[in-house]
Steps between C-alpha positions, in 0.01 A plus 500: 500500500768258304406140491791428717283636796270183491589304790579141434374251845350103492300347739401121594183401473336214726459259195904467456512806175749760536333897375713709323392826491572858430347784722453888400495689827229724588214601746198316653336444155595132342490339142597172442591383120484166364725456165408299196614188326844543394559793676622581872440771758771657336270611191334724772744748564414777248123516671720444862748831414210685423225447804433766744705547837175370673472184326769165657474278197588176515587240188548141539618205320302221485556154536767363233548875407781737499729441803178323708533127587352197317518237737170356434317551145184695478177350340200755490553895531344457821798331620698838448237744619507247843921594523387890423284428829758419710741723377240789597497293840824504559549880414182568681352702201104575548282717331691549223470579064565196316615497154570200210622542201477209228517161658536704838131603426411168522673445838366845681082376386577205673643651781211755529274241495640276779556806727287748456551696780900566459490738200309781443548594105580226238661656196568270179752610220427303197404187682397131397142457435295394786506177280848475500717466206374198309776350268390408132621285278625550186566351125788439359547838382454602842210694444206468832230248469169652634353361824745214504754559809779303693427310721773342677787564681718286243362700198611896716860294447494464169299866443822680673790226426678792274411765804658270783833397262592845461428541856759223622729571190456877592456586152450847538430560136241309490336622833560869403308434185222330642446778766525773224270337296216428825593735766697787451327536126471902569773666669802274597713514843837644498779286381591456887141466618456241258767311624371487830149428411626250311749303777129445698314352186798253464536425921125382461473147582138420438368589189309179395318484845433853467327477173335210587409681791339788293303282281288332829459857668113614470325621703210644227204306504551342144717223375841613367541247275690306783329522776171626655483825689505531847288746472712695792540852354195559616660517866784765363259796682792796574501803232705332213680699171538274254801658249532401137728634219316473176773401300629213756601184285437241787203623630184687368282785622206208505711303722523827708053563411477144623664603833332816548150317430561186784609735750198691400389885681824452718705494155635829315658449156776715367634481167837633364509632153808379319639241748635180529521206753734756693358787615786517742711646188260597192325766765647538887345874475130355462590150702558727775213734463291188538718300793500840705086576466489100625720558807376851635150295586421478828 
Protein backbone atom coordinates (compact mmCIF):
# COMPACT_ATOMS: atom_id res chain seq x y z
CA UNK A 1 0.00 0.00 0.00
CA UNK A 2 1.48 3.69 -1.03
CA UNK A 3 0.77 6.39 1.42
CA UNK A 4 -1.42 7.98 -1.10
CA UNK A 5 -4.09 5.28 -0.15
CA UNK A 6 -4.74 6.97 3.32
CA UNK A 7 -7.96 8.58 3.05
CA UNK A 8 -8.06 12.18 4.04
CA UNK A 9 -12.00 13.14 5.85
CA UNK A 10 -12.81 15.91 8.97
CA UNK A 11 -15.52 15.88 11.13
CA UNK A 12 -17.28 18.54 13.59
CA UNK A 13 -17.32 17.97 16.87
CA UNK A 14 -20.19 19.30 19.33
CA UNK A 15 -17.73 21.73 21.15
CA UNK A 16 -17.26 23.97 17.79
CA UNK A 17 -13.42 21.94 16.71
CA UNK A 18 -13.15 20.79 13.29
CA UNK A 19 -11.13 16.78 13.13
CA UNK A 20 -8.90 16.27 10.54
CA UNK A 21 -8.14 12.96 10.03
CA UNK A 22 -6.68 10.31 7.88
CA UNK A 23 -8.29 6.74 7.68
CA UNK A 24 -6.50 3.34 6.47
CA UNK A 25 -9.29 1.09 5.26
CA UNK A 26 -9.75 -2.26 6.55
CA UNK A 27 -12.02 -4.90 8.31
CA UNK A 28 -14.00 -4.98 11.62
CA UNK A 29 -10.79 -4.65 13.75
CA UNK A 30 -10.01 -0.74 14.76
CA UNK A 31 -6.85 1.24 16.02
CA UNK A 32 -6.96 4.64 16.71
CA UNK A 33 -3.47 6.74 16.91
CA UNK A 34 -2.86 9.80 18.72
CA UNK A 35 0.39 11.82 17.34
CA UNK A 36 2.90 13.67 19.44
CA UNK A 37 3.97 17.21 20.05
CA UNK A 38 5.19 18.63 16.94
CA UNK A 39 4.11 16.05 14.89
CA UNK A 40 0.69 15.27 12.98
CA UNK A 41 -1.27 12.18 11.97
CA UNK A 42 0.75 12.37 9.07
CA UNK A 43 3.93 10.88 10.99
CA UNK A 44 1.70 7.68 11.12
CA UNK A 45 1.68 6.56 7.76
CA UNK A 46 4.71 4.20 7.60
CA UNK A 47 2.96 2.00 10.64
CA UNK A 48 -0.63 2.87 8.49
CA UNK A 49 0.98 1.31 4.91
CA UNK A 50 2.05 -1.51 6.75
CA UNK A 51 -1.11 -2.86 9.04
CA UNK A 52 -2.95 -5.91 8.13
CA UNK A 53 -6.08 -5.96 5.69
CA UNK A 54 -8.14 -6.64 8.94
CA UNK A 55 -7.12 -3.73 10.82
CA UNK A 56 -9.29 0.15 9.75
CA UNK A 57 -6.82 2.49 11.36
CA UNK A 58 -7.63 5.69 12.01
CA UNK A 59 -5.10 8.89 12.80
CA UNK A 60 -6.24 12.16 13.94
CA UNK A 61 -5.08 15.58 14.45
CA UNK A 62 -5.58 17.11 17.47
CA UNK A 63 -6.65 20.31 18.49
CA UNK A 64 -4.25 23.21 17.07
CA UNK A 65 -2.53 20.34 15.08
CA UNK A 66 -1.94 19.59 11.53
CA UNK A 67 -4.96 20.65 9.39
CA UNK A 68 -7.46 20.31 12.78
CA UNK A 69 -9.09 23.55 14.05
CA UNK A 70 -8.00 25.81 16.95
CA UNK A 71 -10.87 27.76 17.68
CA UNK A 72 -10.62 27.59 21.34
CA UNK A 73 -7.10 26.92 23.17
CA UNK A 74 -6.56 23.80 25.11
CA UNK A 75 -5.41 23.87 28.84
CA UNK A 76 -4.86 20.28 30.36
CA UNK A 77 -4.31 17.05 28.08
CA UNK A 78 -7.58 16.13 29.25
CA UNK A 79 -9.02 18.77 27.23
CA UNK A 80 -7.74 16.85 24.02
CA UNK A 81 -8.46 13.31 25.10
CA UNK A 82 -12.34 14.93 25.75
CA UNK A 83 -12.24 16.04 21.58
CA UNK A 84 -10.70 12.26 20.91
CA UNK A 85 -14.13 11.31 22.74
CA UNK A 86 -16.28 12.84 20.56
CA UNK A 87 -14.53 12.25 17.58
CA UNK A 88 -14.94 8.35 18.45
CA UNK A 89 -18.70 9.54 18.99
CA UNK A 90 -19.17 10.91 16.04
CA UNK A 91 -17.50 7.99 14.00
CA UNK A 92 -19.22 5.61 16.28
CA UNK A 93 -15.92 3.69 17.05
CA UNK A 94 -16.34 1.12 20.16
CA UNK A 95 -14.29 -1.49 21.33
CA UNK A 96 -11.42 -0.55 19.76
CA UNK A 97 -7.00 -0.60 20.21
CA UNK A 98 -5.84 2.66 21.23
CA UNK A 99 -2.43 3.83 20.66
CA UNK A 100 -0.22 7.27 21.75
CA UNK A 101 2.82 7.99 20.86
CA UNK A 102 4.86 10.88 22.71
CA UNK A 103 2.60 13.63 23.88
CA UNK A 104 -0.26 11.43 22.23
CA UNK A 105 0.58 8.96 25.12
CA UNK A 106 -0.38 11.38 27.38
CA UNK A 107 -3.74 12.07 25.67
CA UNK A 108 -4.81 8.14 25.08
CA UNK A 109 -4.08 7.46 29.47
CA UNK A 110 -6.38 10.08 29.91
CA UNK A 111 -8.76 8.95 27.61
CA UNK A 112 -8.59 5.34 28.99
CA UNK A 113 -9.16 6.54 32.15
CA UNK A 114 -12.31 8.64 31.58
CA UNK A 115 -13.87 5.85 29.42
CA UNK A 116 -12.97 2.79 30.24
CA UNK A 117 -15.27 0.84 28.56
CA UNK A 118 -14.62 2.20 24.78
CA UNK A 119 -11.18 0.61 24.17
CA UNK A 120 -10.08 -2.62 24.67
CA UNK A 121 -6.01 -2.51 24.32
CA UNK A 122 -4.01 0.69 25.16
CA UNK A 123 -0.66 0.62 23.42
CA UNK A 124 2.00 3.50 24.25
CA UNK A 125 5.05 4.21 21.88
CA UNK A 126 7.56 6.11 23.78
CA UNK A 127 5.09 8.05 25.81
CA UNK A 128 5.28 10.96 28.51
CA UNK A 129 5.72 9.78 31.95
CA UNK A 130 2.64 9.24 33.89
CA UNK A 131 4.10 12.46 35.56
CA UNK A 132 4.15 14.30 32.59
CA UNK A 133 7.01 16.11 31.19
CA UNK A 134 8.20 18.48 33.91
CA UNK A 135 10.23 21.48 32.42
CA UNK A 136 13.59 22.40 34.26
CA UNK A 137 15.34 25.23 34.44
CA UNK A 138 18.54 25.92 33.50
CA UNK A 139 21.91 28.18 34.05
CA UNK A 140 23.24 30.30 31.96
CA UNK A 141 25.13 27.79 30.16
CA UNK A 142 21.99 26.10 29.69
CA UNK A 143 22.87 23.16 31.45
CA UNK A 144 19.47 21.48 33.78
CA UNK A 145 19.15 22.47 37.35
CA UNK A 146 18.07 19.38 39.42
CA UNK A 147 14.57 19.33 40.94
CA UNK A 148 14.00 22.94 40.06
CA UNK A 149 11.18 23.07 37.16
CA UNK A 150 8.96 25.74 35.34
CA UNK A 151 6.37 26.66 36.57
CA UNK A 152 4.39 28.99 34.64
CA UNK A 153 2.83 29.45 31.59
CA UNK A 154 4.96 32.78 30.94
CA UNK A 155 8.29 30.93 31.63
CA UNK A 156 7.05 27.63 28.61
CA UNK A 157 7.24 31.18 26.41
CA UNK A 158 10.39 32.06 27.04
CA UNK A 159 11.68 28.04 27.25
CA UNK A 160 10.46 27.67 23.37
CA UNK A 161 10.69 31.54 22.13
CA UNK A 162 13.56 30.22 19.53
CA UNK A 163 11.13 26.98 18.74
CA UNK A 164 7.93 29.21 18.02
CA UNK A 165 10.12 32.08 15.84
CA UNK A 166 11.27 29.58 13.52
CA UNK A 167 7.86 28.26 13.53
CA UNK A 168 6.16 31.66 12.33
CA UNK A 169 9.40 32.65 10.38
CA UNK A 170 9.29 29.01 8.95
CA UNK A 171 12.86 28.67 9.39
CA UNK A 172 13.21 25.36 8.23
CA UNK A 173 16.88 25.15 9.03
CA UNK A 174 16.49 25.62 12.19
CA UNK A 175 13.45 23.22 12.68
CA UNK A 176 15.20 20.47 10.61
CA UNK A 177 18.08 20.70 12.99
CA UNK A 178 16.25 20.63 16.05
CA UNK A 179 14.23 17.50 14.94
CA UNK A 180 17.51 15.73 13.84
CA UNK A 181 19.09 16.43 16.86
CA UNK A 182 15.68 15.16 19.28
CA UNK A 183 13.62 13.10 17.08
CA UNK A 184 14.77 11.60 14.11
CA UNK A 185 18.44 11.15 15.94
CA UNK A 186 18.61 7.40 14.30
CA UNK A 187 17.40 6.94 10.93
CA UNK A 188 16.06 10.13 9.16
CA UNK A 189 12.79 10.40 6.78
CA UNK A 190 13.22 10.73 3.15
CA UNK A 191 14.01 14.09 1.80
CA UNK A 192 10.17 14.22 0.71
CA UNK A 193 8.83 12.63 3.90
CA UNK A 194 10.63 15.09 5.74
CA UNK A 195 9.09 17.77 4.08
CA UNK A 196 5.81 16.69 4.87
CA UNK A 197 6.42 15.84 8.41
CA UNK A 198 7.77 18.94 8.65
CA UNK A 199 4.72 21.31 6.99
CA UNK A 200 2.56 19.72 10.27
CA UNK A 201 5.25 20.68 12.97
CA UNK A 202 5.17 24.28 11.49
CA UNK A 203 0.91 24.36 10.99
CA UNK A 204 0.93 23.71 14.89
CA UNK A 205 -0.63 26.50 16.61
CA UNK A 206 -0.30 25.62 20.25
CA UNK A 207 2.88 24.78 21.40
CA UNK A 208 3.17 26.86 24.67
CA UNK A 209 -0.29 25.54 25.92
CA UNK A 210 0.77 22.22 24.96
CA UNK A 211 3.86 22.19 27.01
CA UNK A 212 2.35 23.79 29.66
CA UNK A 213 -0.13 21.29 29.29
CA UNK A 214 2.45 18.40 29.68
CA UNK A 215 4.07 19.76 32.67
CA UNK A 216 0.44 19.65 34.90
CA UNK A 217 -0.45 16.07 33.44
CA UNK A 218 -0.03 13.33 36.39
CA UNK A 219 -1.81 11.11 37.14
CA UNK A 220 1.09 8.99 39.40
CA UNK A 221 0.54 9.29 42.88
CA UNK A 222 3.70 11.52 43.59
CA UNK A 223 4.39 15.15 43.07
CA UNK A 224 6.03 16.00 39.71
CA UNK A 225 7.70 18.77 40.76
CA UNK A 226 4.58 20.84 39.60
CA UNK A 227 1.89 19.37 40.67
CA UNK A 228 0.54 16.48 42.83
CA UNK A 229 -0.62 13.25 41.28
CA UNK A 230 -3.94 12.39 40.66
CA UNK A 231 -3.21 9.32 41.47
CA UNK A 232 -5.58 8.10 38.35
CA UNK A 233 -3.39 5.49 36.60
CA UNK A 234 -4.49 3.36 38.89
CA UNK A 235 -7.98 3.31 36.94
CA UNK A 236 -5.99 2.58 33.41
CA UNK A 237 -7.21 -1.43 33.98
CA UNK A 238 -7.22 -2.77 29.97
CA UNK A 239 -3.95 -4.92 28.94
CA UNK A 240 -1.45 -2.01 28.23
CA UNK A 241 2.23 -2.32 26.16
CA UNK A 242 4.17 0.25 27.14
CA UNK A 243 7.04 0.72 24.08
CA UNK A 244 10.40 2.36 24.70
CA UNK A 245 13.49 2.75 22.43
CA UNK A 246 16.54 2.70 24.58
CA UNK A 247 18.36 5.17 22.86
CA UNK A 248 15.29 7.82 22.69
CA UNK A 249 16.74 11.41 23.48
CA UNK A 250 13.37 12.85 24.85
CA UNK A 251 12.28 10.18 26.76
CA UNK A 252 13.88 7.32 28.88
CA UNK A 253 13.22 3.62 29.38
CA UNK A 254 12.47 4.77 33.28
CA UNK A 255 9.94 7.08 32.03
CA UNK A 256 8.61 3.99 30.09
CA UNK A 257 9.49 1.51 33.87
CA UNK A 258 7.52 4.28 35.52
CA UNK A 259 4.54 3.56 33.20
CA UNK A 260 4.69 -0.04 33.20
CA UNK A 261 4.88 0.04 37.21
CA UNK A 262 1.46 2.54 37.73
CA UNK A 263 -0.45 0.57 35.39
CA UNK A 264 0.84 -2.31 37.33
CA UNK A 265 -0.13 -6.48 36.36
CA UNK A 266 -2.27 -4.95 33.44
CA UNK A 267 1.14 -3.33 32.08
CA UNK A 268 3.69 -5.23 29.64
CA UNK A 269 6.99 -3.45 28.90
CA UNK A 270 8.83 -3.80 25.65
CA UNK A 271 12.08 -2.42 24.97
CA UNK A 272 13.79 -1.77 21.57
CA UNK A 273 17.46 -2.27 21.31
CA UNK A 274 19.06 0.53 19.37
CA UNK A 275 16.13 2.99 18.99
CA UNK A 276 15.20 6.35 19.20
CA UNK A 277 12.11 8.55 20.02
CA UNK A 278 10.84 7.07 16.56
CA UNK A 279 10.29 3.73 16.39
CA UNK A 280 8.04 4.48 13.48
CA UNK A 281 11.46 4.75 11.34
CA UNK A 282 14.60 3.33 13.41
CA UNK A 283 12.53 -0.25 13.43
CA UNK A 284 8.88 -0.58 11.48
CA UNK A 285 9.87 -4.51 11.20
CA UNK A 286 9.83 -4.90 15.17
CA UNK A 287 7.14 -1.80 15.70
CA UNK A 288 4.95 -3.98 13.82
CA UNK A 289 5.72 -7.29 15.35
CA UNK A 290 4.63 -5.62 18.56
CA UNK A 291 1.41 -3.38 17.16
CA UNK A 292 0.13 -6.69 15.38
CA UNK A 293 0.50 -9.21 18.74
CA UNK A 294 -1.58 -6.02 20.48
CA UNK A 295 -4.38 -6.03 17.89
CA UNK A 296 -5.00 -9.89 17.25
CA UNK A 297 -6.38 -9.89 21.16
CA UNK A 298 -9.65 -10.64 21.54
Amino acid sequence: MTVSALEQAKVELPNGETVNYRMKKGGKEVLLLIHGNMNSSLNWDVLMNELPEHITAYAIDLRGFGDSTYHTPIHTIKDLSDDVKLFADALKLSAFTISGWSLGGAVAMQYVIDHPNDAKNLILLSSVNIKGYPIPRRTFLELPIPNNFIQTKEEVKEAFRMVENAKETKNTWFLKMMLRQFLYTKNKPSADQFEKYLEGTIKQRNLIDINYALMRFNISNDFNGVVEGTGEVGKIMIPTTVIQGDEDKMVSTRDASDIAKGIGENATLKIMKGVGHCPLLDDLSSLMDLYNANLSRA
